[in-house]
ZAMARGU-4260 file (C-alpha; in steps of 0.2 Angstrom, whole numbers, plus 5000, padded with zeros to 4 digits):
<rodrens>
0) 5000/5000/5000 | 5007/5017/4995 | 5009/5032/5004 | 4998/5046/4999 | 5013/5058/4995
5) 5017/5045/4981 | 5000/5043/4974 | 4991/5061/4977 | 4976/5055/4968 | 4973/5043/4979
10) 4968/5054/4994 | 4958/5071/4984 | 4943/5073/4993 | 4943/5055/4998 | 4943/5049/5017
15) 4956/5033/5017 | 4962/5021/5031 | 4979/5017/5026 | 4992/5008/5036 | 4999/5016/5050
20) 5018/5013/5046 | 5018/5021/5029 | 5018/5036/5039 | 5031/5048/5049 | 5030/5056/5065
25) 5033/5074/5057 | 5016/5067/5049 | 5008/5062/5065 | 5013/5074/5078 | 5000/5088/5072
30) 4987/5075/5076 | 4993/5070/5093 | 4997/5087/5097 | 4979/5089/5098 | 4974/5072/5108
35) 4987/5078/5122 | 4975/5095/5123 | 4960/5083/5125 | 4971/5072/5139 | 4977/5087/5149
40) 4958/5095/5149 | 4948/5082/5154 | 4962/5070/5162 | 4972/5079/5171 | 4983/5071/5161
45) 5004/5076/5153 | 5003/5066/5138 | 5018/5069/5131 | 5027/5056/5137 | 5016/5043/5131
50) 5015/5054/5112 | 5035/5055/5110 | 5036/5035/5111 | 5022/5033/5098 | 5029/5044/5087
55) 5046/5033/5091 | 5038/5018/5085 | 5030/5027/5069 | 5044/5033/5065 | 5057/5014/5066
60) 5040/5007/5057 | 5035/4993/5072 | 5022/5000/5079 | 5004/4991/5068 | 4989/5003/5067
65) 4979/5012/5055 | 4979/5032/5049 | 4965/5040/5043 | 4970/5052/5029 | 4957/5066/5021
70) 4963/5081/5011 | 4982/5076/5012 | 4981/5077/5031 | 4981/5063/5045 | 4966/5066/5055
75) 4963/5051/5064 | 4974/5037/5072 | 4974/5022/5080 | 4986/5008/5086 | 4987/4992/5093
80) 5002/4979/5099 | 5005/4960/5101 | 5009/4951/5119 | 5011/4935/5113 | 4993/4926/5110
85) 4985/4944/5116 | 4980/4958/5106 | 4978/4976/5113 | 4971/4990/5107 | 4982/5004/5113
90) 4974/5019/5107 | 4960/5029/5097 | 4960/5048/5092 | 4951/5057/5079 | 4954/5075/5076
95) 4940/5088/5078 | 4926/5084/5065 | 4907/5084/5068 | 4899/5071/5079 | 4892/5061/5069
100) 4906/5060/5056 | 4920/5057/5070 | 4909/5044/5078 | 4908/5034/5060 | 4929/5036/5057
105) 4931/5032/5077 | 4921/5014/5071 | 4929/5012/5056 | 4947/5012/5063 | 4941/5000/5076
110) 4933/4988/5065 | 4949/4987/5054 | 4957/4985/5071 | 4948/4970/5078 | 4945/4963/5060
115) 4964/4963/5060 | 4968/4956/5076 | 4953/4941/5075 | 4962/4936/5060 | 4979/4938/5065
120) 4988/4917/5067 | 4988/4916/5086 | 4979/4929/5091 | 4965/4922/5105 | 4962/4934/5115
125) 4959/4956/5112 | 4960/4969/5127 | 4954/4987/5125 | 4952/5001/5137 | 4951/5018/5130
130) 4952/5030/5143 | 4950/5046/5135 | 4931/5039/5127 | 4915/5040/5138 | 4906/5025/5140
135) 4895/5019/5127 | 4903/5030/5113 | 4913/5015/5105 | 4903/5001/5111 | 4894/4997/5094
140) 4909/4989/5087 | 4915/4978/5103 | 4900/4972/5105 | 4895/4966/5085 | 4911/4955/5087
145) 4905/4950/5104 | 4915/4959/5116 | 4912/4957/5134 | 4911/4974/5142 | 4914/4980/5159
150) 4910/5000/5163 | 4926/5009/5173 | 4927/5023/5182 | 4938/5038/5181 | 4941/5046/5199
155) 4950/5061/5207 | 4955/5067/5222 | 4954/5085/5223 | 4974/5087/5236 | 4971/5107/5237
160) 4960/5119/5239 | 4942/5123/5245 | 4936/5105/5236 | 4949/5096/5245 | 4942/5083/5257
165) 4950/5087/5276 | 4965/5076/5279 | 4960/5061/5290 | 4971/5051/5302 | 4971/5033/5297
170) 4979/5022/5311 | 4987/5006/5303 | 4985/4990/5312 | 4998/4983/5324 | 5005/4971/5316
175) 5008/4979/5298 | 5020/4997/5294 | 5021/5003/5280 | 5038/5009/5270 | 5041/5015/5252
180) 5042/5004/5237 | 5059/4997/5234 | 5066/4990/5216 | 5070/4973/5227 | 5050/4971/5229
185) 5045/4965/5211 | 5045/4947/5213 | 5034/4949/5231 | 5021/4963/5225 | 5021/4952/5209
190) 5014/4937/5220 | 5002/4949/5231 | 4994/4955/5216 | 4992/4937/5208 | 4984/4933/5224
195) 4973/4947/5226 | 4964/4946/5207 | 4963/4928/5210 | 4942/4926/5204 | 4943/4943/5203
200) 4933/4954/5189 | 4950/4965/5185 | 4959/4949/5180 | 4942/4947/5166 | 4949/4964/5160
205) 4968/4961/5163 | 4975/4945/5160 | 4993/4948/5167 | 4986/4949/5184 | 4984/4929/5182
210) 5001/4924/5182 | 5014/4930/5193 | 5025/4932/5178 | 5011/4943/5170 | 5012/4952/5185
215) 5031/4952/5183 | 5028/4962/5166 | 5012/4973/5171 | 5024/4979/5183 | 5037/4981/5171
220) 5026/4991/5160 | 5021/5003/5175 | 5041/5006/5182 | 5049/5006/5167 | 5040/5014/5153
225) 5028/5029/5152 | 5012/5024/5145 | 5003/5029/5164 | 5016/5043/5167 | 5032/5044/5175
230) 5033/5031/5191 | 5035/5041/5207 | 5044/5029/5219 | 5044/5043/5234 | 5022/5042/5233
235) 5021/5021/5232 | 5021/5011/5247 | 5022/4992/5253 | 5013/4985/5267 | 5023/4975/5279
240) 5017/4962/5291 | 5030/4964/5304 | 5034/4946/5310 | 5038/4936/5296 | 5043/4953/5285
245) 5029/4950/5269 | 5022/4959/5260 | 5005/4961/5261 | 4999/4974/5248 | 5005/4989/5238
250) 5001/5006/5230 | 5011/5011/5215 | 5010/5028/5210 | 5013/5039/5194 | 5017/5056/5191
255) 5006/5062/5175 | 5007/5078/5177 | 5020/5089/5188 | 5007/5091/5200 | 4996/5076/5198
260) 4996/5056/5204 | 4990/5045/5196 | 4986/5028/5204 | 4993/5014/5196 | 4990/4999/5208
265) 4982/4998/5223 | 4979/4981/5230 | 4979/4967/5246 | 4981/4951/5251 | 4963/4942/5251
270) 4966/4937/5272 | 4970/4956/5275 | 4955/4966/5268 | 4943/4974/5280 | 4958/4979/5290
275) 4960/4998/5283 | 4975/4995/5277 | 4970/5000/5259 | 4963/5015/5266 | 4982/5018/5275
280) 4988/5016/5258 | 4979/5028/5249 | 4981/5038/5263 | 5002/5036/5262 | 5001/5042/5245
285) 4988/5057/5246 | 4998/5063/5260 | 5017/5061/5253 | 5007/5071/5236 | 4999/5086/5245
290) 5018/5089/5254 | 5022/5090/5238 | 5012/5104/5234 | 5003/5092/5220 | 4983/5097/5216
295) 4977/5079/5210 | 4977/5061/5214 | 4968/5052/5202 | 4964/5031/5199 | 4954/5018/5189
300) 4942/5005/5195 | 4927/4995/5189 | 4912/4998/5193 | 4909/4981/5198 | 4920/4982/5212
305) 4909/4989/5222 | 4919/4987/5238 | 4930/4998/5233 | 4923/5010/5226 | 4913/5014/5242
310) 4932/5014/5249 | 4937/5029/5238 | 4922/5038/5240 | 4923/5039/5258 | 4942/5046/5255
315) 4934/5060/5243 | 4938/5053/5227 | 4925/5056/5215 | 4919/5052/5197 | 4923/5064/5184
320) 4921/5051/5171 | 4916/5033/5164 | 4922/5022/5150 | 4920/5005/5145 | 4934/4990/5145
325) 4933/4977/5133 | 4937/4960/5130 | 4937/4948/5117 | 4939/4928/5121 | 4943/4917/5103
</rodrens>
C-alpha cells in the first residue's frame, strides 16, 4: 500500500484508512498534538510522554495501526500491539470533525482494528480500554464482534484547595508498617497482586494479573515505561506484616502531570481486607502528594467492584468520568 505523497490522487477529497507505518512522526505529531490537549483537559493528564514513544515507533515502522487520511492530512489514528497470543488495542484519536462523522471514522478504525487482530495466526484473546472515550461511545463495534464489556470509572481526588476533602488520620494496624516501594519488591508485589485478582473481575479485564510472571511484566510496563506517566517511587508504598517481614499489599503511584498522581496499583492480600490497610495506603500516598504541593490524585476502578469504590468515595475521590473496557475471548 502506497503512501499518499506517492500517489496524490489517491487521497483528493477522499477519506482513506491506510496503514499506519507508511507514515512519519513529522506526519503524525500535528494529530497528537491535539489528543494531548483533550488528555490534559479532561484527564488531568501530561501526555507527552506517552505521544513521543508513539511517534518513536511510527517513525522505526514497528508499531501496527491504521491512519485516517482526508485532504492530504492525517486526521485520525489508532494503534494496537501484540503480547504473545493477546492483542491490545492501545489507542483511538480522531481529530475535531462533527459528531456524527467522528463517531463513524472512530468505528471504522476500530473495525479494521479488531477485524485485523481476530484474523491475525495466534491471536486468542483482544484487550481494550480507551480511557479518553466516555462509556458507550465505541461500544457498537466491541459488542457486534461480541466483546464482553465491563464500565470503569475515572476518579479524582481534589489534594488542594476549597474541594479538598479534610485530611484524615488513618491508624494502621499493629502488626503491619508501612515503607516505600523498593526495586527489590518486584517478585513479592508480583505474588500479592496474583493473589489478590485471583476470581477477581480485574483479571476478566487484565489478563497479566493471572500469572505472577504477567504480574512480573504489568509491573514492568508501569516502572519502566511511560504509557501511565512517569513512576514516582517517593508516593508508592508496601505494606509489611511485621513478623515474618511480607508483603501484604501495595500502591504504585505515577506522576502524569507535575502536580498530579495517578494511581497505578492499589491492592491486598485476600486474608488482610477489612483491616483499613487499603485506606492507610491511599492515605500514604495522598499525604506524601499534598507535601508536595501536587493538586490531584487520580485512579481507575470497575464499577463492579463495588467494595472499593465505596472505599474511595469515603476518602473523597470522586467520578469525573466513565468508560468501558473490553474483551474479546477466541
Amino acid at each position: 500500500m502506497a503512501m499518499w505523497r506517492r500517489e496524490p490522487e489517491i487521497m483528493e477529497n477522499r477519506r482513506e484508512i491506510l496503514d499506519l507505518r507508511h507514515f512519519s512522526s513529522v506526519e503524525l505529531r500535528p494529530l497528537l498534538e491535539s489528543e494531548m490537549q483533550l488528555w490534559s483537559r479532561t484527564l488531568h493528564w501530561d501526555y507527552r510522554g506517552s505521544a513521543e514513544m508513539i511517534l518513536r515507533y511510527v517513525d522505526a515502522k514497528i508499531l501496527p495501526g491504521y491512519a485516517v487520511v482526508q485532504d492530504r492530512a492525517i486526521f485520525g489514528y489508532t494503534f494496537f500491539v501484540y503480547e504473545g497470543s493477546k492483542g491490545v488495542v492501545g489507542d483511538l484519536f480522531v481529530g475535531d470533525r462533527s459528531g456524527t462523522v467522528t463517531g463513524e471514522i472512530e468505528e471504522d478504525l476500530l473495525e479494521h482494528v479488531i477485524d485485523t487482530l481476530q484474523q491475525s495466526p495466534g491471536i486468542h484473546r483482544i484487550e481494550a480500554q480507551l480511557l479518553a472515550h466516555e462509556t458507550g461511545t465505541l461500544a457498537e463495534p466491541f459488542v457486534a464482534q461480541h466483546f464482553s464489556r465491563y464500565p470503569r470509572l475515572f476518579m479524582v481526588l481534589p489534594l488542594q484547595g476549597r474541594n479538598a476533602p479534610r485530611q484524615r488520620e488513618i491508624r494502621v494496624p499493629g502488626d503491619i508498617e508501612l515503607r516505600r516501594w523498593s526495586e527489590s519488591d518486584y517478585h513479592a508485589v508480583a505474588s500479592v497482586i496474583t493473589a489478590a485478582y485471583r476470581n477477581h473481575v480485574d483479571s476478566e479485564i487484565n489478563d497479566q494479573y493471572r500469572t505472577v510472571s504477567g504480574a512480573l511484566r504489568f509491573l514492568n510496563n508501569i516502572v519502566r515505561f511511560p504509557g501511565c506517566g512517569t513512576f514516582d517511587p517517593g508516593a508508592s508504598f508496601v505494606a509489611i506484616e511485621k513478623g515474618a517481614r511480607t508483603i501484604v499489599g501495595v500502591i504504585l503511584c505515577s506522576r502524569v502531570k507535575d502536580d498530579v498522581g495517578h494511581v497505578t496499583q492499589v491492592c491486598l492480600l485476600p486474608d488482610e481486607r477489612g483491616r483499613g490497610i487499603g485506606e492507610a495506603l491511599l492515605n500514604a500516598s495522598s499525604n506524601e502528594l499534598r507535601r508536595r504541593h501536587f493538586s490531584y490524585l487520580t485512579l481507575t476502578v470497575t464499577e463492579a467492584n463495588t467494595g472499593a469504590v465505596s472505599i474511595y468515595k469515603k476518602l473523597g475521590y470522586a467520578v469525573e468520568r466513565v468508560f468501558d473496557a473490553f474483551v474479546w475471548e477466541g
